[in-house]
C-alpha positions as CSV (number, residue, x, y, z in Angstrom):
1,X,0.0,0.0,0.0
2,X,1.0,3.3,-0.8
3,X,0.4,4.7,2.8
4,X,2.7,2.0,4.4
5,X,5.7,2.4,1.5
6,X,5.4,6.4,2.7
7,X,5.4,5.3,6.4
8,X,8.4,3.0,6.6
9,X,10.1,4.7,3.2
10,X,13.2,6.2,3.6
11,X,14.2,9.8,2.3
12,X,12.4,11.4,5.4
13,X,14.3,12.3,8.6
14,X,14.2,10.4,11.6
15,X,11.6,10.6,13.8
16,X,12.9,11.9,17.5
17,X,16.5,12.7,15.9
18,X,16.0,16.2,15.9
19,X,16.1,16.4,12.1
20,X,13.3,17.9,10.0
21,X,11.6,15.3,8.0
22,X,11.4,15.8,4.1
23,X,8.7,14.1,2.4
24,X,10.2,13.5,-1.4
25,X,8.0,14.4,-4.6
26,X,7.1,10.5,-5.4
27,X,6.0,10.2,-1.9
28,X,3.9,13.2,-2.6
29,X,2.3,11.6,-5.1
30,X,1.7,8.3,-3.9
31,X,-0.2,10.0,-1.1
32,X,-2.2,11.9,-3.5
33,X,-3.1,9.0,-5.3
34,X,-3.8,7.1,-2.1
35,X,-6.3,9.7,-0.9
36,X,-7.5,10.4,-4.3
37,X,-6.1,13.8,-3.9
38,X,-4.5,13.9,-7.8
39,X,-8.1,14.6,-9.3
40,X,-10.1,17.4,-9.8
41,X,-12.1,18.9,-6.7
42,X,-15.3,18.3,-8.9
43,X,-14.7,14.8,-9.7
44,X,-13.5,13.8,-6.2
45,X,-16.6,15.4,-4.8
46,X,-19.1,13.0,-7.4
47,X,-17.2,10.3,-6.0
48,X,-17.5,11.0,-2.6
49,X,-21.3,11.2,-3.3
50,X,-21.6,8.0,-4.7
51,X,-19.8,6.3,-1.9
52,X,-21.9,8.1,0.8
53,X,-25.1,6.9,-1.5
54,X,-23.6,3.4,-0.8
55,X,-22.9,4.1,2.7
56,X,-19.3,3.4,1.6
57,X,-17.6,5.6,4.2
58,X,-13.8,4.7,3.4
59,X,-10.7,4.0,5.6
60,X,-9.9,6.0,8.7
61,X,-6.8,8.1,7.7
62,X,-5.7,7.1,11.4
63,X,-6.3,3.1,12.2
64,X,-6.9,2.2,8.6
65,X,-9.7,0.4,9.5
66,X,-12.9,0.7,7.2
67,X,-15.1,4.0,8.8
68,X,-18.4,1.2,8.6
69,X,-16.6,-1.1,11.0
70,X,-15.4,1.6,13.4
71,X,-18.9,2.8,13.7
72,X,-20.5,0.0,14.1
73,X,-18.2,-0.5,17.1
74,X,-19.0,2.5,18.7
75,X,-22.4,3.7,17.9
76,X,-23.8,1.5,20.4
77,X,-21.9,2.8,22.9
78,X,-22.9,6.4,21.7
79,X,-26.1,4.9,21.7
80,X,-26.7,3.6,24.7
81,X,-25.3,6.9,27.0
82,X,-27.1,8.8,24.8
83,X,-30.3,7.4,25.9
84,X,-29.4,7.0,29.4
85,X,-28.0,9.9,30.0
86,X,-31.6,11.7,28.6
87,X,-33.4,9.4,30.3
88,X,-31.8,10.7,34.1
89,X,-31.7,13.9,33.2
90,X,-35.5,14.0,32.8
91,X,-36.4,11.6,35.7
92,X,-34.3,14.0,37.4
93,X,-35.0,17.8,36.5
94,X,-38.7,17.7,35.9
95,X,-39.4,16.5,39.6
96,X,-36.7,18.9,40.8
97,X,-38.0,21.9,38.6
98,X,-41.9,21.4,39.6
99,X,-40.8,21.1,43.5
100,X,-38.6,24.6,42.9
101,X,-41.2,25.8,41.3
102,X,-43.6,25.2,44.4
103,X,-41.1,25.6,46.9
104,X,-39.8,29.4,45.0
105,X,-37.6,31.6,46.9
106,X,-37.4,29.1,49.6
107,X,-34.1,27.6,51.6
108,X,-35.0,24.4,49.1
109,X,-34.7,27.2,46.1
110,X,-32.0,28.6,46.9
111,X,-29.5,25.4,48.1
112,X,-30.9,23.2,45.0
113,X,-29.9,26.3,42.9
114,X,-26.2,26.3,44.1
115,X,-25.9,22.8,44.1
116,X,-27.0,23.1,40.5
117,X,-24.6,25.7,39.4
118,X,-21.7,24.2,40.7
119,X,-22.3,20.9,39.3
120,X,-22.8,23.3,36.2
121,X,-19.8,24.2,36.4
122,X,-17.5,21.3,36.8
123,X,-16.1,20.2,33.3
124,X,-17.0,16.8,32.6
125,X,-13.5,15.4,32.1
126,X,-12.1,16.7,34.8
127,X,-15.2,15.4,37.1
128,X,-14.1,12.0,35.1
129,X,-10.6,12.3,36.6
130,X,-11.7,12.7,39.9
131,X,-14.5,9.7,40.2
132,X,-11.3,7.5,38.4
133,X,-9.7,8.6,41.6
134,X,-12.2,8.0,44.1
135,X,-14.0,5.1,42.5
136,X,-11.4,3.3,40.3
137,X,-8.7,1.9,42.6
138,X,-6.8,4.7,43.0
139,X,-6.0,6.1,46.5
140,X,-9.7,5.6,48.0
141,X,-12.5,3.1,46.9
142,X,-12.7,0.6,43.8
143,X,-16.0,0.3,43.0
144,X,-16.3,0.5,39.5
145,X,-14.5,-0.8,36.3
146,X,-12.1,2.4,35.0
147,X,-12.8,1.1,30.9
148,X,-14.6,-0.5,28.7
149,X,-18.9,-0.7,29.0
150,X,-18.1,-4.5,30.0
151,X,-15.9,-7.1,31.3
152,X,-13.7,-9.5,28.8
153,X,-15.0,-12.3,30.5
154,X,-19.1,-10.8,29.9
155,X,-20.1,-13.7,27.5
156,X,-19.8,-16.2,30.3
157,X,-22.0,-14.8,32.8
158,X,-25.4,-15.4,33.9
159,X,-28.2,-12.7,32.5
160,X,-28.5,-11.4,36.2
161,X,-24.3,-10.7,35.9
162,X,-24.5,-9.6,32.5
163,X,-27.1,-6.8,33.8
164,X,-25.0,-6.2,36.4
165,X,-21.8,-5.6,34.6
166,X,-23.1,-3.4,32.0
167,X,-24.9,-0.9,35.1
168,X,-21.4,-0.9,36.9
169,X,-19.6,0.0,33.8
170,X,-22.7,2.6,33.0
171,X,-22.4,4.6,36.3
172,X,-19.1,6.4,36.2
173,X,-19.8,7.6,32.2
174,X,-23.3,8.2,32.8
175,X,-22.4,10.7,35.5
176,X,-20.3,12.6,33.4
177,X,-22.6,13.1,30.7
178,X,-25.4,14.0,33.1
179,X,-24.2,16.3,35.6
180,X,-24.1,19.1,33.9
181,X,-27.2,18.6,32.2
182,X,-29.8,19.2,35.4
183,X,-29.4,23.0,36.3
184,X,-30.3,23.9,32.1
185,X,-33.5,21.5,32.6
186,X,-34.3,21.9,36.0
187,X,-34.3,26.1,36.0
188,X,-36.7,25.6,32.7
189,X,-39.0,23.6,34.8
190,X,-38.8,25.5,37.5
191,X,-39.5,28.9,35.0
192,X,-41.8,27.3,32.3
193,X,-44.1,26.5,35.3
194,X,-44.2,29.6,37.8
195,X,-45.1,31.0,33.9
196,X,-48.1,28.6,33.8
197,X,-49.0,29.6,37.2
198,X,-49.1,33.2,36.6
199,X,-51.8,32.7,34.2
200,X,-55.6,33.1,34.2
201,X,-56.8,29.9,33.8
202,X,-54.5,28.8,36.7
203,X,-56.5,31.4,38.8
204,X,-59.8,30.3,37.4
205,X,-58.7,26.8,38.7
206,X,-57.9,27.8,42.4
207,X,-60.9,30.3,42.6
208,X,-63.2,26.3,42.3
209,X,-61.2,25.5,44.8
210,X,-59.4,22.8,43.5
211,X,-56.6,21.5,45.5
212,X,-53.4,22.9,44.6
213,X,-51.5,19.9,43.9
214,X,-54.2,18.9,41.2
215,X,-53.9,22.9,40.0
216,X,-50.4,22.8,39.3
217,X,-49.8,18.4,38.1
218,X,-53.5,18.7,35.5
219,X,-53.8,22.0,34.7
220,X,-50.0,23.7,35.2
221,X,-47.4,20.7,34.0
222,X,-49.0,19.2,31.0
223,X,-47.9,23.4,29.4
224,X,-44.9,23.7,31.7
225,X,-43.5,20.5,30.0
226,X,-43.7,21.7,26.3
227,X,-40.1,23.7,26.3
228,X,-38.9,20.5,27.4
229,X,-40.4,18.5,25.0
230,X,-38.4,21.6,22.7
231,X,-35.1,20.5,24.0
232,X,-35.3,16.7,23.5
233,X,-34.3,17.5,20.3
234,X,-30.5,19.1,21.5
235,X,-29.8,15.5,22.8
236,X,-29.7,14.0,19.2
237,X,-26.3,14.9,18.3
238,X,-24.8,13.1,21.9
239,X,-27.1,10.0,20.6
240,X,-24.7,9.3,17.3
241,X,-21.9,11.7,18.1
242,X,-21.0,10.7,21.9
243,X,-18.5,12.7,23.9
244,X,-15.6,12.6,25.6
């Protein structure tokens, strides 16, 4: 192949001597030809549509591995933290935003709100370094695997282990991607329904003297939730892309 002759070819410097390395004019070429860089910008674009028609992706530049292969070996992890990590953030924020909303300007307001910030305002790969340290065997507690989504030795366990093994490996990940996620959601609850509250036929609803619990979870929410319903839509990138 014309990539490994330019890899172990000689007429380039050394690598780690110092020197600079010179890539020579037939090298050049051979890694124009190799990327099909020695045609026309027109014609390698009508070929690059054809193979995305096919769903013919290529070879990574990197691992030289076909692009199909790589992504069908890590779209389901993508996948799978993707869902999750939507899943959580919802179970978690709506709750929280409805009982700020009812509890507003309160000690539970106000402490939920910093707690929410700062978690806001962690970056998720440095929170990663520090559950590694905690959770992973390193001066404290090992609780949870430090790679992989499961074990090497995961086709020989029982359904209840294999269920078991895939959470454990889920935790530490799933954490990452979703901490930072529930002050957004949770301050939208929180605002989208003190909106709803605010409004007339909320007020018409108290005045019948309905309870207020069934004022703000049958008449309030089922509005308060429609922003939300909005954002589900931010999460589809994380679903296919993933993140680090």
């Amino acid at each position: 192949m014309a990539i490994a002759s330019f890899r172990s070819g000689g007429g380039g410097g050394e690598v780690g001597s110092g020197k600079i390395a010179v890539v020579t004019e037939e090298q050049r070429e051979m890694l124009k030809a190799y990327y099909g860089f020695d045609k026309p910008i027109w014609k390698r674009y009508f070929l690059w549509v054809k193979k995305l028609v096919r769903l013919d992706f290529g070879e990574s530049y990197f691992s030289n591995e076909p692009v199909n292969r790589l992504i069908q070996r890590a779209l389901p992890v993508s996948l799978s933290l993707g869902f999750f990590s939507l899943l959580l953030t919802y179970l978690i924020s709506i709750p929280l935003g409805i009982l700020k909303a009812v509890r507003n300007e309160t000690v539970l307001d106000t402490t939920s709100s910093a707690i929410l910030f700062f978690l806001y305002s962690i970056p998720p790969f440095a929170l990663a370094v520090i559950l590694i340290i905690l959770f992973c065997g390193g001066s404290f507690w090992n609780l949870f695997p430090i790679e992989g989504m499961v074990s090497d030795n995961f086709k020989d366990l029982t359904l209840w282990e294999k269920i078991k093994d895939y959470l454990l490996h889920l935790v530490l990940p799933l954490t990452c991607a979703t901490v930072g996620s529930f002050a957004v959601l949770s301050l939208l609850m929180k605002n989208a329904l003190l909106d709803e509250l605010g409004k007339d036929y909320v007020t018409a609803a108290r005045a019948k003297g309905l309870p207020e619990r069934t004022v703000v979870l049958k008449h309030a929410l089922h509005n308060a939730l429609l922003p939300l319903a909005h954002n589900v839509g931010g999460w589809l990138p994380v679903f296919f892309s993933g993140s680090l």
